[in-house]
Biopython code that builds the backbone (N, CA, C, O; Angstrom):
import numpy as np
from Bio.PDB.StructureBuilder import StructureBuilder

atoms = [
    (1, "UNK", "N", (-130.285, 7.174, 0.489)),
    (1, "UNK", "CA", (-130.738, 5.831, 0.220)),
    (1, "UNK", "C", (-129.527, 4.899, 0.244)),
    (1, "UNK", "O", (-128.549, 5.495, -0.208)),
    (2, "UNK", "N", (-129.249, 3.657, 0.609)),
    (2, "UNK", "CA", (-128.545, 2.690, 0.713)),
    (2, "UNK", "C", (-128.375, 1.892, -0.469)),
    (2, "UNK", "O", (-129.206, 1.325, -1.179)),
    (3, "UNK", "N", (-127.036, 1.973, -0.533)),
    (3, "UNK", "CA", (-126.607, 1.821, -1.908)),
    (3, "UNK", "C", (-126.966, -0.114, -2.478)),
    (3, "UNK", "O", (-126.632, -0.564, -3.574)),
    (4, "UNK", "N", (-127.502, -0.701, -1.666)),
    (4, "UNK", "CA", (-127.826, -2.167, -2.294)),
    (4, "UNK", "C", (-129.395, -2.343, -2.686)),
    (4, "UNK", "O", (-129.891, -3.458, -2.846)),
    (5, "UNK", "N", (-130.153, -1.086, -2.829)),
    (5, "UNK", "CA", (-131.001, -1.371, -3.978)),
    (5, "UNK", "C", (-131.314, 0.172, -4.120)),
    (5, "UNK", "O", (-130.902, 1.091, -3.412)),
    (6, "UNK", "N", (-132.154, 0.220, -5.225)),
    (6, "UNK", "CA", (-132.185, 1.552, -6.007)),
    (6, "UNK", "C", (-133.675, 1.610, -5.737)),
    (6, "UNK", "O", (-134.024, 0.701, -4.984)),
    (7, "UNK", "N", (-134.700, 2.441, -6.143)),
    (7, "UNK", "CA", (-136.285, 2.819, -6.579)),
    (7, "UNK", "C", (-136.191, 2.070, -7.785)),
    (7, "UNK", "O", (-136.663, 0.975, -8.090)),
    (8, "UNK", "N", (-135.302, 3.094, -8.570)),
    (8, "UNK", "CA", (-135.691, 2.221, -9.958)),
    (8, "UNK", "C", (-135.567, 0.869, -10.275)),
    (8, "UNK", "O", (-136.182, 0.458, -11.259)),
    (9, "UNK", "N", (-134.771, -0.020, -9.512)),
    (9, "UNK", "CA", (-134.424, -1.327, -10.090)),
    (9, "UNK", "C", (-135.867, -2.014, -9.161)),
    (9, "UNK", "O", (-135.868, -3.239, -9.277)),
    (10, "UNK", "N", (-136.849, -1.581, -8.442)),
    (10, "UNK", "CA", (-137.514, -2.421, -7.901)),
    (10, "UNK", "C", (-138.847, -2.518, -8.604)),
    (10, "UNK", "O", (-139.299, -1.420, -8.929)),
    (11, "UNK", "N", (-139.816, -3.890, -9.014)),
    (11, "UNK", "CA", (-140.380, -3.883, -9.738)),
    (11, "UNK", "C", (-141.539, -2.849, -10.504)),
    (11, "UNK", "O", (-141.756, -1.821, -9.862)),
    (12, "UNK", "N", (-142.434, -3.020, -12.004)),
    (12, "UNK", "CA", (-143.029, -2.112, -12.220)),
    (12, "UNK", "C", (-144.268, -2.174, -11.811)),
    (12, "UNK", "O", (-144.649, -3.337, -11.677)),
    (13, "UNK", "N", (-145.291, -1.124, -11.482)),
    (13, "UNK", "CA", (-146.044, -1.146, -10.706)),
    (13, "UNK", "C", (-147.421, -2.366, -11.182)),
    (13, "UNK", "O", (-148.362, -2.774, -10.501)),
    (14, "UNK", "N", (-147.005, -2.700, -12.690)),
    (14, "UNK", "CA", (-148.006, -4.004, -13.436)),
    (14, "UNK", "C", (-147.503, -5.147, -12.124)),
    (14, "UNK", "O", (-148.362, -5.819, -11.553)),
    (15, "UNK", "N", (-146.366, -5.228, -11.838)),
    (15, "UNK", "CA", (-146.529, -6.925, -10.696)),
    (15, "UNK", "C", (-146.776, -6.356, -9.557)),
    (15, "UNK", "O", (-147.591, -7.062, -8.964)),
    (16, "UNK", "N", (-146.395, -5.122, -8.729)),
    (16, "UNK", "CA", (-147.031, -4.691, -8.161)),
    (16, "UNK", "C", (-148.763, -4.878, -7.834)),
    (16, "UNK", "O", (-149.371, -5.371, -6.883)),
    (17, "UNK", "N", (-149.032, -4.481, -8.618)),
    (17, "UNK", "CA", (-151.044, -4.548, -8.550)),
    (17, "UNK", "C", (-151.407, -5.920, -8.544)),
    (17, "UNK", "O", (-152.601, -6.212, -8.472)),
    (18, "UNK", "N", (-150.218, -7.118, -8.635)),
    (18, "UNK", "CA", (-150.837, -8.149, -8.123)),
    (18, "UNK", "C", (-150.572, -9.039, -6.903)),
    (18, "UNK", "O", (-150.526, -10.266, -6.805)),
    (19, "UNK", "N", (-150.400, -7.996, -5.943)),
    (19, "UNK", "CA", (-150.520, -7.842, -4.325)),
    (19, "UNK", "C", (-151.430, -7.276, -3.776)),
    (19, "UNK", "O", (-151.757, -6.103, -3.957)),
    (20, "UNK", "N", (-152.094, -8.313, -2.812)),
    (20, "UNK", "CA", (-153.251, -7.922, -2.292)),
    (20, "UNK", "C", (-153.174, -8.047, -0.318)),
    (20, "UNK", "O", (-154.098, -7.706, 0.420)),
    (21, "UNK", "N", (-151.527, -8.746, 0.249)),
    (21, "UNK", "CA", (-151.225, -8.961, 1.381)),
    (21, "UNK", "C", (-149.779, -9.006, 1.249)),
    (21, "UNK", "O", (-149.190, -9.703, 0.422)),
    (22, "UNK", "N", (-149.163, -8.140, 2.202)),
    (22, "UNK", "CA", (-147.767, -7.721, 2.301)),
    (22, "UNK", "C", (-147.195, -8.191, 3.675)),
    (22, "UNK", "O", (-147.672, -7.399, 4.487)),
    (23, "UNK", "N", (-146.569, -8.906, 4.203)),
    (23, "UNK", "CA", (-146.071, -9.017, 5.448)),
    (23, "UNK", "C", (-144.569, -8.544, 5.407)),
    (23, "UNK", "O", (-143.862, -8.788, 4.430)),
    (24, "UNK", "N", (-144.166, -7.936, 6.380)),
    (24, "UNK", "CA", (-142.475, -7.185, 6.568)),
    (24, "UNK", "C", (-142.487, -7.604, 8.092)),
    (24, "UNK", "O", (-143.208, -7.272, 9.032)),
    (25, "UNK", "N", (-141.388, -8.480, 7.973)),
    (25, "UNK", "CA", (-140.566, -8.737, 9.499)),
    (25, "UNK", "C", (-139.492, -7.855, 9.468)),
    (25, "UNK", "O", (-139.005, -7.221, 8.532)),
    (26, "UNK", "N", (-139.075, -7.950, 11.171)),
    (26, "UNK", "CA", (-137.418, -7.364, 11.003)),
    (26, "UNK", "C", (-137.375, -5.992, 10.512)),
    (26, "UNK", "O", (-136.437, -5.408, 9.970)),
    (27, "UNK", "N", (-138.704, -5.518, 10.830)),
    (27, "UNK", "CA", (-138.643, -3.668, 10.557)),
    (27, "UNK", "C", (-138.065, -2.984, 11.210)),
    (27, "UNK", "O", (-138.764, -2.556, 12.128)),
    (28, "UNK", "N", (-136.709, -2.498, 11.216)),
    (28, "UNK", "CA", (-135.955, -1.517, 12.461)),
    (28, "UNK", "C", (-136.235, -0.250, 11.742)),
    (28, "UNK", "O", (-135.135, 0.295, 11.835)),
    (29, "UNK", "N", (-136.995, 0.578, 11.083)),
    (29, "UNK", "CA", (-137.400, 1.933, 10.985)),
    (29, "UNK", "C", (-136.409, 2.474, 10.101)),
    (29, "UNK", "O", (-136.214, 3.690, 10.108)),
    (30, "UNK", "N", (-135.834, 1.803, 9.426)),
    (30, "UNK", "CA", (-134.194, 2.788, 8.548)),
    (30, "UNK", "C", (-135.640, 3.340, 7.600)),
    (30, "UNK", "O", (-136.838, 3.058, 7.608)),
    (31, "UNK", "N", (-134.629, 4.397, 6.714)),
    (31, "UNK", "CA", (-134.808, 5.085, 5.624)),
    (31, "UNK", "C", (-134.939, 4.171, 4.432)),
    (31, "UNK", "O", (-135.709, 4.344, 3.487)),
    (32, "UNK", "N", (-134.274, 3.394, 4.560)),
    (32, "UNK", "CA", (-134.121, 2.793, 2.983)),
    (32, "UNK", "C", (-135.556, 1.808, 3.591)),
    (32, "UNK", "O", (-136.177, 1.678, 2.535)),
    (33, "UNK", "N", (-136.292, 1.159, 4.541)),
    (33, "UNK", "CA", (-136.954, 0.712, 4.677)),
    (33, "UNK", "C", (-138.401, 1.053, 4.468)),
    (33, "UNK", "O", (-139.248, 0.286, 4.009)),
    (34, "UNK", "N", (-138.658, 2.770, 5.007)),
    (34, "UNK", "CA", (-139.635, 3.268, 4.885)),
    (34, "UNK", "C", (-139.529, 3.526, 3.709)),
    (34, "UNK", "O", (-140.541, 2.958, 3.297)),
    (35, "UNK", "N", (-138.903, 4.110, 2.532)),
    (35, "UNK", "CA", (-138.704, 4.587, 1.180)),
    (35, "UNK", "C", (-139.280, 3.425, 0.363)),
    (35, "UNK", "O", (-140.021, 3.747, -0.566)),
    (36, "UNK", "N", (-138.974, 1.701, 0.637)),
    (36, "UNK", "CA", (-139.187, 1.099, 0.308)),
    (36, "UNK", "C", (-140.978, 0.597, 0.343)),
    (36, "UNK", "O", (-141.762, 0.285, -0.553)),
    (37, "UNK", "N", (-141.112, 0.718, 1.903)),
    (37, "UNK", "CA", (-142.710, 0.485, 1.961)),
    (37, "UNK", "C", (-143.441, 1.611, 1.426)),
    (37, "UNK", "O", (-144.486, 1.114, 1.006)),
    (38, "UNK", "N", (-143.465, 2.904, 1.202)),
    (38, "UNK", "CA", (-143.960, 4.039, 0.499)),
    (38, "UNK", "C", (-144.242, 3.327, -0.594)),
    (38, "UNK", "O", (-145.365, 2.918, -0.890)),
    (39, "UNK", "N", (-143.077, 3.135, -1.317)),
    (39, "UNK", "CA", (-143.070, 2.676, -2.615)),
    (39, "UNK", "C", (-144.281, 1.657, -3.410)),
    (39, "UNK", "O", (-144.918, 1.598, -4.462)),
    (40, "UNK", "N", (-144.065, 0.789, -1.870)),
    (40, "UNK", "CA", (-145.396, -0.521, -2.276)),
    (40, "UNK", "C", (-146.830, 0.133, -2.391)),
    (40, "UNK", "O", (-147.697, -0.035, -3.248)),
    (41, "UNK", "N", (-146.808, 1.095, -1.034)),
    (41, "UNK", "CA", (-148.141, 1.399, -0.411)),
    (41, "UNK", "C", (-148.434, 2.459, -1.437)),
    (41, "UNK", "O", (-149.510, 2.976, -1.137)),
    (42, "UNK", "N", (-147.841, 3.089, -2.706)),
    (42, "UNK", "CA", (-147.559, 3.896, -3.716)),
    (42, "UNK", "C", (-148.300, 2.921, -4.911)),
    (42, "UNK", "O", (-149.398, 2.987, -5.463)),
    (43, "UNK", "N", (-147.503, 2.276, -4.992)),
    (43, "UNK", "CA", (-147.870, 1.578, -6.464)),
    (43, "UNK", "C", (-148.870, 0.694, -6.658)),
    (43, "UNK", "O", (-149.777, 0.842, -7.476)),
    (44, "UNK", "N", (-148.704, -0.389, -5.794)),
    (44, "UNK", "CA", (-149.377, -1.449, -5.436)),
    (44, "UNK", "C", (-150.968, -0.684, -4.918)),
    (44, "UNK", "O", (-151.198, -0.099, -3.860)),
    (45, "UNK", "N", (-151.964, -0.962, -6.160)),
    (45, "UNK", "CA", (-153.435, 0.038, -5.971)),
    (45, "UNK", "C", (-154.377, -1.266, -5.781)),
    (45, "UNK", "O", (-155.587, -1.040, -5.798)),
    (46, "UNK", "N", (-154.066, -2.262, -5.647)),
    (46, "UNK", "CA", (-154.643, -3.116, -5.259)),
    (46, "UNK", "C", (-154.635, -4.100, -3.954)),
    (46, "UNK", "O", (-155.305, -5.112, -3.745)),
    (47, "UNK", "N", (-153.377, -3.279, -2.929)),
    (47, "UNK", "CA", (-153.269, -4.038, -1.979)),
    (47, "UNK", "C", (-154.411, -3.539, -0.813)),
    (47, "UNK", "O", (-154.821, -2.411, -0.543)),
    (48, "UNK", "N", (-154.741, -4.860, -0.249)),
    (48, "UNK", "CA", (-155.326, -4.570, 1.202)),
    (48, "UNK", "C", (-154.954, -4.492, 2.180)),
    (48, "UNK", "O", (-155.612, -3.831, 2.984)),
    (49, "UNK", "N", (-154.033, -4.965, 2.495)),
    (49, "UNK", "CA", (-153.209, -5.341, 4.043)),
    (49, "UNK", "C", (-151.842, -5.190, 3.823)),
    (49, "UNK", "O", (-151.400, -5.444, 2.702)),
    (50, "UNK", "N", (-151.042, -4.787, 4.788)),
    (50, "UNK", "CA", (-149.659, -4.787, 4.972)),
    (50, "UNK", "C", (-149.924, -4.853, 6.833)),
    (50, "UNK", "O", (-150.653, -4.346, 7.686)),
    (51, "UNK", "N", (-148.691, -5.922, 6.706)),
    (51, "UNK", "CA", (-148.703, -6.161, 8.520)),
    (51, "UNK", "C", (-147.443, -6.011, 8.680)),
    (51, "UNK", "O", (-146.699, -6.032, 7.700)),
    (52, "UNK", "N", (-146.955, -5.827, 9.980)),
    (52, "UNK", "CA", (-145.332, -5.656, 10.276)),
    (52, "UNK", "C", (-145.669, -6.475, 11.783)),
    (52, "UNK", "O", (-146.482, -6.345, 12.698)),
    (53, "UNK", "N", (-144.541, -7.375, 11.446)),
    (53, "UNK", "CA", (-144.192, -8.019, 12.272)),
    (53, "UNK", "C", (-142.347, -8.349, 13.380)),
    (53, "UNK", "O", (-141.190, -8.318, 12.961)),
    (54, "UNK", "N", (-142.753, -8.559, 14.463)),
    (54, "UNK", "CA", (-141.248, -9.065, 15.182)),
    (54, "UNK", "C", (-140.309, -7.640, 14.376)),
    (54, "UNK", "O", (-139.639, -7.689, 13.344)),
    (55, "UNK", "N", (-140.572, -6.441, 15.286)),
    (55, "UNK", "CA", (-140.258, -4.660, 15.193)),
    (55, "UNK", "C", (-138.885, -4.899, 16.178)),
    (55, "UNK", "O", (-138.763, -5.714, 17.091)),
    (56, "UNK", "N", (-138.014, -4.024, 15.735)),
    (56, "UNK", "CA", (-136.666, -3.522, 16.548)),
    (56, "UNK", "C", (-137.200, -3.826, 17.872)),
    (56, "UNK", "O", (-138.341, -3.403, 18.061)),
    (57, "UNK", "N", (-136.658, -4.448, 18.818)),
    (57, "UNK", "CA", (-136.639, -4.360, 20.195)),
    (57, "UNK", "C", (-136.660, -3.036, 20.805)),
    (57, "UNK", "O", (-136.115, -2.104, 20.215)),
    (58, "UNK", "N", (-137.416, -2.808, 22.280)),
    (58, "UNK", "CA", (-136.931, -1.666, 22.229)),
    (58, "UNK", "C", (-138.314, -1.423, 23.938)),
    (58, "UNK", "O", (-139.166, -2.307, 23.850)),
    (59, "UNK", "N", (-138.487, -0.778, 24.831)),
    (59, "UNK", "CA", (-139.001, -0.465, 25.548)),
    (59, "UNK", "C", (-140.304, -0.162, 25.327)),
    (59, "UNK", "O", (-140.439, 0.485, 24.289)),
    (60, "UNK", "N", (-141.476, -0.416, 25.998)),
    (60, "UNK", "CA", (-142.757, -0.459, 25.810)),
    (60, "UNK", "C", (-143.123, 0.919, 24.966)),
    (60, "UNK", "O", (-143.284, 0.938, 23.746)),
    (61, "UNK", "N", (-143.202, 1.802, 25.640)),
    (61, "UNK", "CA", (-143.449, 2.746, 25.627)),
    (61, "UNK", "C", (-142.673, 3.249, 24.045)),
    (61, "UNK", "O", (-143.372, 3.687, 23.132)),
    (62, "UNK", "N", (-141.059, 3.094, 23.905)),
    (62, "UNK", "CA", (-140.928, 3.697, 22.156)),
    (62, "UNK", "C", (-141.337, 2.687, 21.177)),
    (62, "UNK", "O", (-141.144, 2.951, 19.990)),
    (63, "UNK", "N", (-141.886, 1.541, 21.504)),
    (63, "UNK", "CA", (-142.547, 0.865, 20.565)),
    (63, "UNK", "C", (-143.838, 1.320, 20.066)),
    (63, "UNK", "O", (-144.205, 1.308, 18.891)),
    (64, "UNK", "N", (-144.586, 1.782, 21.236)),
    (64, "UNK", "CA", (-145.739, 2.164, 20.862)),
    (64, "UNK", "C", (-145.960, 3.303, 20.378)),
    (64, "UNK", "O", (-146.843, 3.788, 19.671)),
    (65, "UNK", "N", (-144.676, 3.808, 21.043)),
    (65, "UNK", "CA", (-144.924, 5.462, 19.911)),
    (65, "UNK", "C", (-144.239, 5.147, 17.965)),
    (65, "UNK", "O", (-144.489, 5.561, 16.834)),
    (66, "UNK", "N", (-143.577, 4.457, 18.444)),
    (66, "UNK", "CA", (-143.146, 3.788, 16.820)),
    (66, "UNK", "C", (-144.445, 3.482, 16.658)),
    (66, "UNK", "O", (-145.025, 4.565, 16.727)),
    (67, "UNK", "N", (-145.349, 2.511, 16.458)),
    (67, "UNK", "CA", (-146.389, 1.811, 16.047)),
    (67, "UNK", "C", (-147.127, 3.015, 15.992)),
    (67, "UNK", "O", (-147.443, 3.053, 14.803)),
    (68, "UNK", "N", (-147.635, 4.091, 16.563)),
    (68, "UNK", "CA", (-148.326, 5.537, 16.236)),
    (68, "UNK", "C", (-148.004, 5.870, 15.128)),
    (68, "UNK", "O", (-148.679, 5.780, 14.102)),
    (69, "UNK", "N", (-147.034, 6.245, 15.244)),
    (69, "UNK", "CA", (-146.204, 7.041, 13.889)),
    (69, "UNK", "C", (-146.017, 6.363, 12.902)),
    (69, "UNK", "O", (-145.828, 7.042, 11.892)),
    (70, "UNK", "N", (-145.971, 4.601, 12.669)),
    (70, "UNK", "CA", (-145.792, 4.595, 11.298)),
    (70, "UNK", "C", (-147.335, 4.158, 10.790)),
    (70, "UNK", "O", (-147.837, 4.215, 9.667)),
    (71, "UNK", "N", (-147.777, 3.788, 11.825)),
    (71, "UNK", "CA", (-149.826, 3.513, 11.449)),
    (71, "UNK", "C", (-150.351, 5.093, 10.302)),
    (71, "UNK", "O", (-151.083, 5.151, 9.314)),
    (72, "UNK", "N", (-149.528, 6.204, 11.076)),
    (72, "UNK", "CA", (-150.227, 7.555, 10.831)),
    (72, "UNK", "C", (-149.459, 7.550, 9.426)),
    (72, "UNK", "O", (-150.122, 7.072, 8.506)),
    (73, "UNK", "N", (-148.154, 8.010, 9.099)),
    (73, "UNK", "CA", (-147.651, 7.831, 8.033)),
    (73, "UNK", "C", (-147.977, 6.769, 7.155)),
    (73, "UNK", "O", (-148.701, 7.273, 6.295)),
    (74, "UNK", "N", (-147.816, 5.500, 6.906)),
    (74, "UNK", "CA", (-148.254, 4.432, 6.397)),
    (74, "UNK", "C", (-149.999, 4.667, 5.524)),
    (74, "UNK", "O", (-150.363, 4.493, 4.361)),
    (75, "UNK", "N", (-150.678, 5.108, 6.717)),
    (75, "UNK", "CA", (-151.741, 5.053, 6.294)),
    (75, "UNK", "C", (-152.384, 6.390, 5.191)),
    (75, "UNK", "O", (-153.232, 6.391, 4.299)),
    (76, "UNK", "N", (-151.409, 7.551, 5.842)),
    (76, "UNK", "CA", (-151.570, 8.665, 4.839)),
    (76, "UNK", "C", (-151.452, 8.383, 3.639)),
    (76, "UNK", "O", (-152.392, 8.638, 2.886)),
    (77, "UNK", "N", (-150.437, 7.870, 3.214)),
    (77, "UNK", "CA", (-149.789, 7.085, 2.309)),
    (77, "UNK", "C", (-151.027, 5.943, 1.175)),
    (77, "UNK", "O", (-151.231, 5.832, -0.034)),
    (78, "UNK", "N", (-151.333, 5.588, 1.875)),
    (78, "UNK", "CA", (-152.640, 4.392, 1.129)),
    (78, "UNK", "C", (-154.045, 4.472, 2.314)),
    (78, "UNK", "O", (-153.938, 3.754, 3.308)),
    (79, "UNK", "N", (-154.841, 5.016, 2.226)),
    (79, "UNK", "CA", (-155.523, 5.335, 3.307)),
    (79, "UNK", "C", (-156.864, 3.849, 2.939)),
    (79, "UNK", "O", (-157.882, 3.556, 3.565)),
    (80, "UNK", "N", (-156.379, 3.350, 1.948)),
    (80, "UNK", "CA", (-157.397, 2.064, 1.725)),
    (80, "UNK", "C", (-156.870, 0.971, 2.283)),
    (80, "UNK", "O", (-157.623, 0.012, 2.448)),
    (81, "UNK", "N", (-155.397, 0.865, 2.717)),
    (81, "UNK", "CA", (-155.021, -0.364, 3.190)),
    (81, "UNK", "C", (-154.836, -0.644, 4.238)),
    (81, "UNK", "O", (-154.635, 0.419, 4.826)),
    (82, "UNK", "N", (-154.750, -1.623, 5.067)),
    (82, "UNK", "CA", (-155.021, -1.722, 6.619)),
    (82, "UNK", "C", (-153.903, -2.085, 6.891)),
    (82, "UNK", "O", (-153.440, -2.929, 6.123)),
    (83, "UNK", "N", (-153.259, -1.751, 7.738)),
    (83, "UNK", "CA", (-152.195, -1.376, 8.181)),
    (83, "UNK", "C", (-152.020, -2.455, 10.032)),
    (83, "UNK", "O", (-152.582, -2.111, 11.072)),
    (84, "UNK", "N", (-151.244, -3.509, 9.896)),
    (84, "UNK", "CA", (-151.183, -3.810, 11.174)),
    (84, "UNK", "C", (-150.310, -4.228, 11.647)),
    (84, "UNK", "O", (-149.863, -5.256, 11.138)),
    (85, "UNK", "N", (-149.481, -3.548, 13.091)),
    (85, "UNK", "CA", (-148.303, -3.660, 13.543)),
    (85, "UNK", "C", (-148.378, -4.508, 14.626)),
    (85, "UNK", "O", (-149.262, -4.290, 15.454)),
    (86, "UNK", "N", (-147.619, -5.436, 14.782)),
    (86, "UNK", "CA", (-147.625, -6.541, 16.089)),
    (86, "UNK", "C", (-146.558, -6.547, 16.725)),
    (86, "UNK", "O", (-146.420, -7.294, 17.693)),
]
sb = StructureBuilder()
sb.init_structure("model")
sb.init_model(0)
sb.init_chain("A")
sb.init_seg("    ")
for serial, (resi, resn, name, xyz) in enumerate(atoms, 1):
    if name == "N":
        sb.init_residue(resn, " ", resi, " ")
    sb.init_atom(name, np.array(xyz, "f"), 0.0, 1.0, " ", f" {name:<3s}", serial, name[0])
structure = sb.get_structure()
């Protein structure tokens, strides 16, 4: 994990549950990024939507296999929330 934020220092899951739409730009796929959205798609039992928007550049084809793979993960993860990558 990347040492400029922790799990624990990020909020408790009470302000959490009062998210119901998540938008994330500027998703380049790190670790500390996915650890982070787990976290939401974890706690946050009241969200509906998370969208990802304007994704790492990158050739048609590994975008779309990115957009596979984190739809599938993501969604394992919170299988109530809708999940949409642009």
């Amino acid at each position: 994990m990347e040492e400029y934020w922790k799990l624990n220092e990020l909020p408790h899951a009470d302000i959490l549950n009062s998210l119901k739409t998540v938008e994330i730009r500027w998703f380049y796929g790190r670790k500390w990024e996915h650890d982070l959205v787990s976290y939401i798609l974890q706690k946050a039992k009241f969200l509906e939507k998370m969208s990802f928007s304007e994704l790492e550049q990158g050739s048609a084809r590994e975008l779309e296999k990115r957009k596979g793979k984190m739809r599938k993960n993501f969604t394992k993860l919170a299988p109530n929330v809708k999940i949409l990558i642009s």
